[in-house]
VEXTIDO-314529 format. One record per residue: residue number from 0; residue in one letter; x, y, z of N, C-alpha, C in turn. Coordinates in steps of 0.1 Angstrom, whole numbers, plus 5000, padded with zeros to 4 digits. Each point is the difference from the previous one (the first is absolute). Layout:
atom nr = NUM&rest = A&n_px = X&n_py = Y&n_pz = Z&ca_px = X&ca_py = Y&ca_pz = Z&c_px = X&c_py = Y&c_pz = Z
...
END
This chain:
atom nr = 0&rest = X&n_px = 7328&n_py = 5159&n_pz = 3402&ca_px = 4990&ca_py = 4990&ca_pz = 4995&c_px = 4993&c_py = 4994&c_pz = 5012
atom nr = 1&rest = X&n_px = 4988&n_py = 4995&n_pz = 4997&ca_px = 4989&ca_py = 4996&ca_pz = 5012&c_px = 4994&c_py = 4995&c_pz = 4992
atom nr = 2&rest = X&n_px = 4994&n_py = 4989&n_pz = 5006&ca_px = 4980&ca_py = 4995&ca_pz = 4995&c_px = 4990&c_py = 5004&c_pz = 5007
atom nr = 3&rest = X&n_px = 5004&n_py = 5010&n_pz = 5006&ca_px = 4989&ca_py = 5007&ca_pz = 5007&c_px = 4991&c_py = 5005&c_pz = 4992
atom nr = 4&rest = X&n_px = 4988&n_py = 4995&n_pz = 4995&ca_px = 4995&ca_py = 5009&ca_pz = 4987&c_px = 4990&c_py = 5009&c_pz = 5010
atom nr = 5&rest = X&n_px = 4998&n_py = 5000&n_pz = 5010&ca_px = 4989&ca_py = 5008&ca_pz = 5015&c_px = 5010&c_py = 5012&c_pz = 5001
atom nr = 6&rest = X&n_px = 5013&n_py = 5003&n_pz = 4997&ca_px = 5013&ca_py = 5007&ca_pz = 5004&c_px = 4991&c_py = 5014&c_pz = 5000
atom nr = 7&rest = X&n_px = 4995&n_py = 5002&n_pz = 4986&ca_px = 4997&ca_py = 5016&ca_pz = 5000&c_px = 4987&c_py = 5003&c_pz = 5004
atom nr = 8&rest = X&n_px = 4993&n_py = 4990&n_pz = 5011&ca_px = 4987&ca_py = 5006&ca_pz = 5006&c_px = 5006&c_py = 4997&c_pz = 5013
atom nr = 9&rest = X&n_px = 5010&n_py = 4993&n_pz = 5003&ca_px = 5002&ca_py = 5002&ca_pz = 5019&c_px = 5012&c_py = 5012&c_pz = 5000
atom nr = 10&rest = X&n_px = 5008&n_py = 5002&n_pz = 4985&ca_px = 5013&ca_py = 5013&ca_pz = 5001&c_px = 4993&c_py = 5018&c_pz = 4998
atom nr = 11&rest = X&n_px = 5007&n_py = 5006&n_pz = 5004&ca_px = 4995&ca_py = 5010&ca_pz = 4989&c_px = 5015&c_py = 5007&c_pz = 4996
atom nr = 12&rest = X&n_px = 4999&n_py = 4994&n_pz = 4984&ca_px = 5009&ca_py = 5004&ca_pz = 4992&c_px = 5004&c_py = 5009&c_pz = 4992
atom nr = 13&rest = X&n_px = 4992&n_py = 5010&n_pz = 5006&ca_px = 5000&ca_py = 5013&ca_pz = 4993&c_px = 5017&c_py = 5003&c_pz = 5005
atom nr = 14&rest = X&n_px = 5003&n_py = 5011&n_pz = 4991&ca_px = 5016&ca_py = 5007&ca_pz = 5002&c_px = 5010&c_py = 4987&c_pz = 5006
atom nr = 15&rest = X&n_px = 4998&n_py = 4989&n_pz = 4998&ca_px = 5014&ca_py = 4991&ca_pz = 5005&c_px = 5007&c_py = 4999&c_pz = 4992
atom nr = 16&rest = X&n_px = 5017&n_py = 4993&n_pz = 4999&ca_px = 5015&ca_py = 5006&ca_pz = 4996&c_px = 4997&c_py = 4987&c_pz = 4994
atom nr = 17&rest = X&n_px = 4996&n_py = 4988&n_pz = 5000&ca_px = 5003&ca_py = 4990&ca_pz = 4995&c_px = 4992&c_py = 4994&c_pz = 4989
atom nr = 18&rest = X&n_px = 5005&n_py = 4989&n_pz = 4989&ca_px = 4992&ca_py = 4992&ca_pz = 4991&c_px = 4994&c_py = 4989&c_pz = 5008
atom nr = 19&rest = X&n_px = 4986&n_py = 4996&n_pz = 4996&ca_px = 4991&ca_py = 4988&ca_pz = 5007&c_px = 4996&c_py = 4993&c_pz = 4986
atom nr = 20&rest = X&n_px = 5007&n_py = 4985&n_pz = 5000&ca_px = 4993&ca_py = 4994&ca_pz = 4991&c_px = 4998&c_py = 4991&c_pz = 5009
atom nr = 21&rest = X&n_px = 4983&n_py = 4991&n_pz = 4998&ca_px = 4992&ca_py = 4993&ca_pz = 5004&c_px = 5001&c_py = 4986&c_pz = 4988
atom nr = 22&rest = X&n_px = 5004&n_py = 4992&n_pz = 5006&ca_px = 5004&ca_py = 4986&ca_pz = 4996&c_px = 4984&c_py = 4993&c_pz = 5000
atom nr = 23&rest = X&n_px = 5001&n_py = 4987&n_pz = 4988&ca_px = 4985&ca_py = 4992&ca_pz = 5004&c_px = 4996&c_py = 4994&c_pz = 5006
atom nr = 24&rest = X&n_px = 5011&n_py = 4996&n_pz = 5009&ca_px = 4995&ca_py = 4989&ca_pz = 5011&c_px = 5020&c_py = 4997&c_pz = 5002
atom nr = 25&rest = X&n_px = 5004&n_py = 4992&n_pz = 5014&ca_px = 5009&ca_py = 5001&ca_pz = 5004&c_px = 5006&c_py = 4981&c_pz = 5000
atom nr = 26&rest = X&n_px = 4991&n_py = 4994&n_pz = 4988&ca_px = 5006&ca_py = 4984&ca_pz = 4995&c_px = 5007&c_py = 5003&c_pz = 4991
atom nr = 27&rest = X&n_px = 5016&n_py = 5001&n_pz = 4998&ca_px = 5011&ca_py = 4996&ca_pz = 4996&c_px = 5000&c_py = 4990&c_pz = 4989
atom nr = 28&rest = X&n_px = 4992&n_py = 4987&n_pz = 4996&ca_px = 4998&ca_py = 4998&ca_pz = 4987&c_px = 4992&c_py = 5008&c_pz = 4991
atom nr = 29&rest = X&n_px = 4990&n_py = 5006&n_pz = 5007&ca_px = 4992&ca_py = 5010&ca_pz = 4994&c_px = 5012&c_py = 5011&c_pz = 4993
atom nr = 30&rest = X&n_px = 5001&n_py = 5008&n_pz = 5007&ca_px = 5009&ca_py = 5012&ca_pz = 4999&c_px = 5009&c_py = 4995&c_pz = 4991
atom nr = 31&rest = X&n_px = 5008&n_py = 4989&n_pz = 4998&ca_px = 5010&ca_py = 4998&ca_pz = 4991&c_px = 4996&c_py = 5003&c_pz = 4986
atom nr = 32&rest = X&n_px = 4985&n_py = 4994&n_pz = 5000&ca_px = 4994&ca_py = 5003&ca_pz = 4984&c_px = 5000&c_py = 5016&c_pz = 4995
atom nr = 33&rest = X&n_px = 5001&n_py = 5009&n_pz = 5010&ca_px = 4997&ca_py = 5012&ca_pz = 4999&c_px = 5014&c_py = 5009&c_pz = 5005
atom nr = 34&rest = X&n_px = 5013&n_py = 4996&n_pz = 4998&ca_px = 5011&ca_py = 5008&ca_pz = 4996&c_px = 4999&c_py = 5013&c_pz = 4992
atom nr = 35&rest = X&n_px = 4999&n_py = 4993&n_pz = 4991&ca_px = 5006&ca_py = 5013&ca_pz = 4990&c_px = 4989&c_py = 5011&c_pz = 5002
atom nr = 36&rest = X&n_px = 4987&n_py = 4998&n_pz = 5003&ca_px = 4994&ca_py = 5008&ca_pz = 5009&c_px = 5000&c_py = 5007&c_pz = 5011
atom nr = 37&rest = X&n_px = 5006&n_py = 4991&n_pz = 5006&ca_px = 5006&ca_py = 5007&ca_pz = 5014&c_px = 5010&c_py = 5009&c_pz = 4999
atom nr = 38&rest = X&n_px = 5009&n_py = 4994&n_pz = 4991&ca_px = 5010&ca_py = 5013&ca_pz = 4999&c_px = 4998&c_py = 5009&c_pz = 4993
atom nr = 39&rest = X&n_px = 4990&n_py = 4999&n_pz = 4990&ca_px = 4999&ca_py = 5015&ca_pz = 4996&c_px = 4991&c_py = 5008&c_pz = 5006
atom nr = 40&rest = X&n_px = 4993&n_py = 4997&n_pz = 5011&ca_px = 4994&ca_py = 5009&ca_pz = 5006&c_px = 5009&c_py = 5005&c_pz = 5013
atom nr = 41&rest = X&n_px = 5011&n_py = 4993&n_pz = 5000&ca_px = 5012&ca_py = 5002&ca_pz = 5015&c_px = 5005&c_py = 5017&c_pz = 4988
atom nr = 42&rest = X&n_px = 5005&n_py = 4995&n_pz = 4989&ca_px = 5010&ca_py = 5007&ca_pz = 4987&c_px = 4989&c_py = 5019&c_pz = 4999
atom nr = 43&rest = X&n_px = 4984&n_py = 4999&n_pz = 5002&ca_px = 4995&ca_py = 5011&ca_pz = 4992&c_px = 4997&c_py = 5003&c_pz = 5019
atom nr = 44&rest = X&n_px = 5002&n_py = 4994&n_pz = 5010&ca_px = 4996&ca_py = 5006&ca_pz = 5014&c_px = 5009&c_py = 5012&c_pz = 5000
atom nr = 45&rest = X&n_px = 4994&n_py = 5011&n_pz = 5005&ca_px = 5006&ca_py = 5013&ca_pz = 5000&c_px = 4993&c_py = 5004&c_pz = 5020
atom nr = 46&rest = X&n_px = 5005&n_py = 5011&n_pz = 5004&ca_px = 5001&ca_py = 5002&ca_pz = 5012&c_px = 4981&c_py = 5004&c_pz = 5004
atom nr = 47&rest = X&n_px = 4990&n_py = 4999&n_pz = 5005&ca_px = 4989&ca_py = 5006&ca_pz = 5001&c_px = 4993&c_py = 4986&c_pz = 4991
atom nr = 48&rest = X&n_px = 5004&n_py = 4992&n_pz = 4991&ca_px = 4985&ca_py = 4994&ca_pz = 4992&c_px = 4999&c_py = 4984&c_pz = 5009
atom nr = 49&rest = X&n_px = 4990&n_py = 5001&n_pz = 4997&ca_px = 4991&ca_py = 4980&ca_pz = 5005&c_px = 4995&c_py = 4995&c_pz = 4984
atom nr = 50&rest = X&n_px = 5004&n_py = 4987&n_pz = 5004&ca_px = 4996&ca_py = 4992&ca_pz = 4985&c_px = 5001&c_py = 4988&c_pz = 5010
atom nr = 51&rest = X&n_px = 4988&n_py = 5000&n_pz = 4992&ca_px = 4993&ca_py = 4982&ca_pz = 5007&c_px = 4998&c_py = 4995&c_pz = 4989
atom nr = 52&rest = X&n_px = 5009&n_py = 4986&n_pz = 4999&ca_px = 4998&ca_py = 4990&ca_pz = 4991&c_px = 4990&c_py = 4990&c_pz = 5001
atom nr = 53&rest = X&n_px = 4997&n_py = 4996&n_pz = 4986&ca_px = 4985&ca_py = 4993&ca_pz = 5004&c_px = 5012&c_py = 4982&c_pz = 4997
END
């Protein structure tokens, strides 16, 4: 997990081993609103995908 939402123009993510989910911003009351979100995008992360949450 990161809020790097710039991650995949400074990475190059082609062929990597890992899940990248991209969080909305890194305020903690914010993010609270957006659990059940967050974890289902942690739940459907598979090895190779990026999902950026809005």
């Amino acid at each position: 997990m990161t809020t790097d939402k710039n991650l995949r123009y400074q990475q190059n993510l082609k062929n990597r081993k890992l899940a990248i989910v991209v969080l909305p911003c890194a305020h903690w009351p914010a993010l609270q609103l957006q659990i059940k979100e967050i974890q289902q995008a942690l739940l459907l992360a598979k090895p190779g995908s990026y999902l950026e949450l809005a």
